[in-house]
VEXDREN-2710 file (C-alpha; in Angstrom, 1 decimal):
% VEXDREN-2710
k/r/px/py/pz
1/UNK/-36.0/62.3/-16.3
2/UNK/-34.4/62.7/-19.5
3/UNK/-30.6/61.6/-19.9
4/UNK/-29.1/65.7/-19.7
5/UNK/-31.0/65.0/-16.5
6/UNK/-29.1/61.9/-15.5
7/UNK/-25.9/63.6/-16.5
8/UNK/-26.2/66.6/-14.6
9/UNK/-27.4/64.7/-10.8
10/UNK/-24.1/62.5/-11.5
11/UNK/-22.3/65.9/-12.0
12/UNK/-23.2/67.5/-9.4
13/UNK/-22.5/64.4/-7.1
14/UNK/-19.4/64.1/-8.8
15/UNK/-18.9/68.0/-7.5
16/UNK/-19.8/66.9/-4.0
17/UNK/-17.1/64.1/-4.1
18/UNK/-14.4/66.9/-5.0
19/UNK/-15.5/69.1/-2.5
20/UNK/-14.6/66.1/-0.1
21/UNK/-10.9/65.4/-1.7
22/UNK/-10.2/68.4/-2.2
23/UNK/-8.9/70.1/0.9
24/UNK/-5.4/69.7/2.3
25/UNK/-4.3/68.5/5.4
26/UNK/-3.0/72.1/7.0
27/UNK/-6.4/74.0/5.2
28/UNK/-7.2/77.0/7.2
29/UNK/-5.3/75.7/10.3
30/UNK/-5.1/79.1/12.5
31/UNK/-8.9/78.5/13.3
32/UNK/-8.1/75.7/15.6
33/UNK/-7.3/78.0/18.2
34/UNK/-11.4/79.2/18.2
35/UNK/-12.8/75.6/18.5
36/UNK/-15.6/75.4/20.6
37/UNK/-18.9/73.0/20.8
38/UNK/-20.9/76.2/19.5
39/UNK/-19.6/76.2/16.2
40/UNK/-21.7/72.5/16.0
41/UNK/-24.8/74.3/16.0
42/UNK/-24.1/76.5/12.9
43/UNK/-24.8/73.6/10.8
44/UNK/-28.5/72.6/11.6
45/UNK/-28.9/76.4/12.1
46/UNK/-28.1/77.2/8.8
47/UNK/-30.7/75.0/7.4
48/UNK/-33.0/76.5/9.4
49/UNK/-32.3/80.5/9.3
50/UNK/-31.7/79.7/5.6
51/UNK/-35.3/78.6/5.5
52/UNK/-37.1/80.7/7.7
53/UNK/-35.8/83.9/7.2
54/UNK/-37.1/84.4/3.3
55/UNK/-40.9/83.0/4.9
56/UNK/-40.7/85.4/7.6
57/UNK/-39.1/88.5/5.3
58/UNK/-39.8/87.6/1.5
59/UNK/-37.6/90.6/1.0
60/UNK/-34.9/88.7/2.6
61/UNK/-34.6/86.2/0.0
62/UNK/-33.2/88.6/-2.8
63/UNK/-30.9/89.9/-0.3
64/UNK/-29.5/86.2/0.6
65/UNK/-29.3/85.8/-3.3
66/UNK/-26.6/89.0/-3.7
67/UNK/-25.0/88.7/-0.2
68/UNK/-23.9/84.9/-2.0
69/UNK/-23.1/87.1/-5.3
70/UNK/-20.5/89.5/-3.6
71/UNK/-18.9/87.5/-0.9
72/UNK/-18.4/83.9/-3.0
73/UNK/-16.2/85.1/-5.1
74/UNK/-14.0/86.3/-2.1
75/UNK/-14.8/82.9/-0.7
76/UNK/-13.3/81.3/-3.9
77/UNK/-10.2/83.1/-3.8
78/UNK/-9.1/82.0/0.1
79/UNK/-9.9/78.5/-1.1
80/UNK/-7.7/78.4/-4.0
81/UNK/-5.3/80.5/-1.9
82/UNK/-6.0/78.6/1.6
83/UNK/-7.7/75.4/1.2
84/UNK/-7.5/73.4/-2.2
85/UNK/-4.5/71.6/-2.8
86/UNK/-2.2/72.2/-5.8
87/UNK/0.2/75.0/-7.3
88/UNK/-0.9/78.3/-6.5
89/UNK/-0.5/80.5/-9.6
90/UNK/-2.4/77.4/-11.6
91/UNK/-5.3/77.5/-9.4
92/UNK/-5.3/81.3/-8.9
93/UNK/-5.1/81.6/-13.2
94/UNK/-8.2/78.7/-13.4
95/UNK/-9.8/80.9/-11.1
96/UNK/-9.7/83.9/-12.6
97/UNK/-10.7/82.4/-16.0
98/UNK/-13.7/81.0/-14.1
99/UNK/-15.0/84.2/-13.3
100/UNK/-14.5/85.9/-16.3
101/UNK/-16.9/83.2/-18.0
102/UNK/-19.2/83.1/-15.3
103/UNK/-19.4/87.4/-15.8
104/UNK/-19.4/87.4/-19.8
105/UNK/-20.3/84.2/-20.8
106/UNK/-23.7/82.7/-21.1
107/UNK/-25.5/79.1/-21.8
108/UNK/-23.8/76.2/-20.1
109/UNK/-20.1/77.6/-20.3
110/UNK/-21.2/80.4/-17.8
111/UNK/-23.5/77.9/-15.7
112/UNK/-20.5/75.6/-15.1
113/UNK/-18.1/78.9/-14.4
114/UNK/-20.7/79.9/-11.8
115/UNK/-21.3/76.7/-10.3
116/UNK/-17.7/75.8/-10.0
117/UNK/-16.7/79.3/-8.0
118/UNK/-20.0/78.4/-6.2
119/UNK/-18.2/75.4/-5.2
120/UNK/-14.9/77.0/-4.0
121/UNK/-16.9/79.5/-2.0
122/UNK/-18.8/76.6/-0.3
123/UNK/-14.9/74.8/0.3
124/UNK/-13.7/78.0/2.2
125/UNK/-16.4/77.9/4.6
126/UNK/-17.0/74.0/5.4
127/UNK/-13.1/73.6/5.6
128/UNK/-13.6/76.7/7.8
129/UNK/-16.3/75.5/9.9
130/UNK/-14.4/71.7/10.3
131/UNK/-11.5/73.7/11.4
132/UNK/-13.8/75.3/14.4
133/UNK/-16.5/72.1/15.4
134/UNK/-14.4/70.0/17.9
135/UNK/-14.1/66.5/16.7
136/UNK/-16.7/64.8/19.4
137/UNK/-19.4/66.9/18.4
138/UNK/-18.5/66.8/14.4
139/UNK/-21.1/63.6/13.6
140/UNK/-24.1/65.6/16.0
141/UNK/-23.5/68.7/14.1
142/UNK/-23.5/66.7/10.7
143/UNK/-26.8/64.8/11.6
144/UNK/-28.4/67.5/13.3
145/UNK/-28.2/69.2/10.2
146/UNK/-29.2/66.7/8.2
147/UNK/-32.4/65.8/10.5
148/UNK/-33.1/69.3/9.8
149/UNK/-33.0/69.7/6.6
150/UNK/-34.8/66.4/6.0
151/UNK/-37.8/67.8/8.6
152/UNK/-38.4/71.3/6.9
153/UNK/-38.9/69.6/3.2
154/UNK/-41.0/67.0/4.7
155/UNK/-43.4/69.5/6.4
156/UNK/-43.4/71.8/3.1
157/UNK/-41.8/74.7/4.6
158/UNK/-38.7/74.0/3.3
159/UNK/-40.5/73.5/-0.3
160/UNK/-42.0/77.1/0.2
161/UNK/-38.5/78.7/1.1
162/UNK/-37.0/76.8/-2.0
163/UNK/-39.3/78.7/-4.4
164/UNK/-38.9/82.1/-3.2
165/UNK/-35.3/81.6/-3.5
166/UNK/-35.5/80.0/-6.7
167/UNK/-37.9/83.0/-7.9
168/UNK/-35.5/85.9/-6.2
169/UNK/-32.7/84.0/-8.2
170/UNK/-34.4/84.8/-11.4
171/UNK/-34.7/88.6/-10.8
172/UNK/-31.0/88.3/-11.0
173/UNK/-29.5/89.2/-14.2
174/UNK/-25.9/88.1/-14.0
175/UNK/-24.2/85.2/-12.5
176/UNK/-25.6/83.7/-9.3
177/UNK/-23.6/82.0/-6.5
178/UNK/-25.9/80.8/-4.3
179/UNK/-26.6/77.4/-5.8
180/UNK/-24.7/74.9/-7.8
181/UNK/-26.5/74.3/-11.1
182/UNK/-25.8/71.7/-13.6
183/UNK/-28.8/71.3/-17.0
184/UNK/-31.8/72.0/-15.0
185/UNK/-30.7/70.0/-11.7
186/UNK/-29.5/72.6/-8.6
187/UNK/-28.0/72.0/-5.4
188/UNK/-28.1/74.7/-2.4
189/UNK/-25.3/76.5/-1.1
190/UNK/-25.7/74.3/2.4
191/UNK/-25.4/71.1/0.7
192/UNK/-22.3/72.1/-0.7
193/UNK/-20.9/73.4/2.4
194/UNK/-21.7/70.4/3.8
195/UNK/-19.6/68.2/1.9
196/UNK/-17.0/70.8/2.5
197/UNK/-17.6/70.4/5.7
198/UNK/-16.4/66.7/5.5
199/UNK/-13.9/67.3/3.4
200/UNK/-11.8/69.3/5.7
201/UNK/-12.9/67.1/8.8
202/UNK/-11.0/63.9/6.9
203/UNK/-8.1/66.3/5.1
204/UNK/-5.2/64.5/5.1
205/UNK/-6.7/61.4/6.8
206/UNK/-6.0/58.5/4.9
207/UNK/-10.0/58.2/4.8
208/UNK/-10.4/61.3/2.9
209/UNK/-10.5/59.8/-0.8
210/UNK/-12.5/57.2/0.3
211/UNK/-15.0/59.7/2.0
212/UNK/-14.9/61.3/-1.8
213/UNK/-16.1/57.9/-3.6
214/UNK/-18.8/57.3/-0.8
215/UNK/-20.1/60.9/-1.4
216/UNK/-20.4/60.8/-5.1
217/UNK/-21.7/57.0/-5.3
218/UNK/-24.6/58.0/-3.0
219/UNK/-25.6/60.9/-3.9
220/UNK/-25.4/59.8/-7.6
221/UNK/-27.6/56.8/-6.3
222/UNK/-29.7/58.8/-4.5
223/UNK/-30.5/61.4/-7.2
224/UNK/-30.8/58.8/-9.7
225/UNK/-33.4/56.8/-8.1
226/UNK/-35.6/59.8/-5.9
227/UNK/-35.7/62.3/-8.3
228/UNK/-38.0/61.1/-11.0
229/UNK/-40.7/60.9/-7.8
230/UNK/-39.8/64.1/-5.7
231/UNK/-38.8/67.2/-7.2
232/UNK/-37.1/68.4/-4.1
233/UNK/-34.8/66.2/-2.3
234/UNK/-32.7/67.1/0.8
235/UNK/-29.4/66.5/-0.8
236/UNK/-27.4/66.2/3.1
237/UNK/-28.9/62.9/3.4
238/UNK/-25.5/61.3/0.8
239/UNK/-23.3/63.1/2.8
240/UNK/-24.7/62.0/6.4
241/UNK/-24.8/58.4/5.3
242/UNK/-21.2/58.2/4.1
243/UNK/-19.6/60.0/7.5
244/UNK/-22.0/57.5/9.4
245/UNK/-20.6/54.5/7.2
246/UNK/-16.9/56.1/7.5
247/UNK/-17.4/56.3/11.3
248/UNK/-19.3/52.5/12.4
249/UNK/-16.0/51.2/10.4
250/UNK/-13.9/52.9/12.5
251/UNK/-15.4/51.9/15.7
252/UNK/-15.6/48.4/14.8
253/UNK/-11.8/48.8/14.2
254/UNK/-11.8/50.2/17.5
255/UNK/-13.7/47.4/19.2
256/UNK/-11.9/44.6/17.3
257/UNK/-8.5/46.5/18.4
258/UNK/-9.5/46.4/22.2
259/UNK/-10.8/42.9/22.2
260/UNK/-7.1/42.2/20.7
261/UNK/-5.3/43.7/23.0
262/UNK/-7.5/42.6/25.9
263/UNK/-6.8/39.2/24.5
264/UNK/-3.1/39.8/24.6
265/UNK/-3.3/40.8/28.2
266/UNK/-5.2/38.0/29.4
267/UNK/-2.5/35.8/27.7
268/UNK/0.3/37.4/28.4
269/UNK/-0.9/37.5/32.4
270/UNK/-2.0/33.9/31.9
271/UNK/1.9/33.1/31.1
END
């Protein structure tokens, strides 16, 4: 891997981190009121429809490819409206400016445009989907996913699915928003959601910064050392680690809190 190379996996790790930091506490809130244990499945499922549906209907794979072109843009706008935190008319101005590159502009100025409203599409709908997966079945949905994803590249199938979306993303003239691209280094729409997803699980937790650090340090670590052997990684595996790392903290916290208080108890009965 050459050092653009190097650059662009810590980038785009580095845009995973933000993705994690950068919703607010109250992001979306109104969905609460539709939680339900089914929204859990969405996330493995997406991994999998996303895969199987371009194998099963090639044709399906362009169509994925403009669907993201037409509705991430909308996407983008309720997350700078909705989601990210900051002044309004800043965000809403960056925004705009972003697509307008992303539209006219070629080379690497346009990539980044694209990649970043790519981004902000992806916030809108993990903050949205953290919003909906009740909080007990949050880490099954998260490593269910992540299993998944791991599962299909391993067998090849998700290797197959990758490069007919890849090739139905060069029949596209125009900006693309269904990946994040960075150099010559992409990550998928789901990984990014992913991280979203996180992000708007932890918003306003005092966790949620620290969640962002975990995220880019792993999956700068993990890019770094994997992808000079494998071309294709499965890019949830950073962001599955660092919930799992957030979460075996707290319940040791947790345990060392109840041996405390059972502690206290014993004394205080003892007295």
């Amino acid at each position: 891997m050459t050092a653009s190379g190097y650059t662009a996996v810590i980038a785009l790790a580095t845009l995973e981190g933000l993705l994690v930091a950068l919703p607010k506490a109250n992001a979306l809130e109104p969905l609460r009121t539709l939680r339900s244990p089914a929204w859990a499945a969405l996330l493995p499922g997406s991994i999998v429809a996303g895969t199987f549906l371009p194998l099963v209907m090639p044709s399906m794979a362009l169509g994925l490819v403009l669907m993201a072109g037409v509705i991430t843009p909308l996407l983008a706008a309720v997350a700078v409206l909705e989601v990210v935190r900051g002044p309004r008319a800043a965000l809403l101005a960056l925004a705009l400016v972003l697509s307008v590159m992303a539209a006219l502009i070629s080379g690497w100025a346009g990539q980044l445009s694209a990649t970043a409203l790519t981004a902000l599409g992806c916030l809108a709908v993990g903050t949205a989907l953290a919003r909906l997966i009740p909080r007990s079945w949050f880490v099954l949905g998260v490593l269910g996913m992540c299993l998944a994803d791991v599962a299909l590249l391993a067998s090849g199938i998700g290797t197959s699915a990758a490069q007919l979306m890849a090739s139905a993303t060069r029949d596209v003239h125009g900006p693309v928003f269904s990946q994040a691209d960075i150099g010559r280094v992409t990550t998928d729409y789901p990984d990014l959601v992913l991280a979203a997803v996180l992000g708007g699980f932890l918003a306003g937790r005092h966790r949620q910064l620290l969640a962002a650090v975990l995220v880019t340090v792993l999956g700068a670590a993990y890019g770094l050392l994997l992808l000079p052997i494998a071309h294709l990684l499965p890019a949830t595996v950073p962001i599955a680690l660092a919930l799992l790392m957030l979460e075996s903290v707290d319940a040791r916290r947790a345990a060392n809190r109840a041996q405390t208080d059972a502690l206290a108890a014993a004394l205080q009965s003892a007295g």
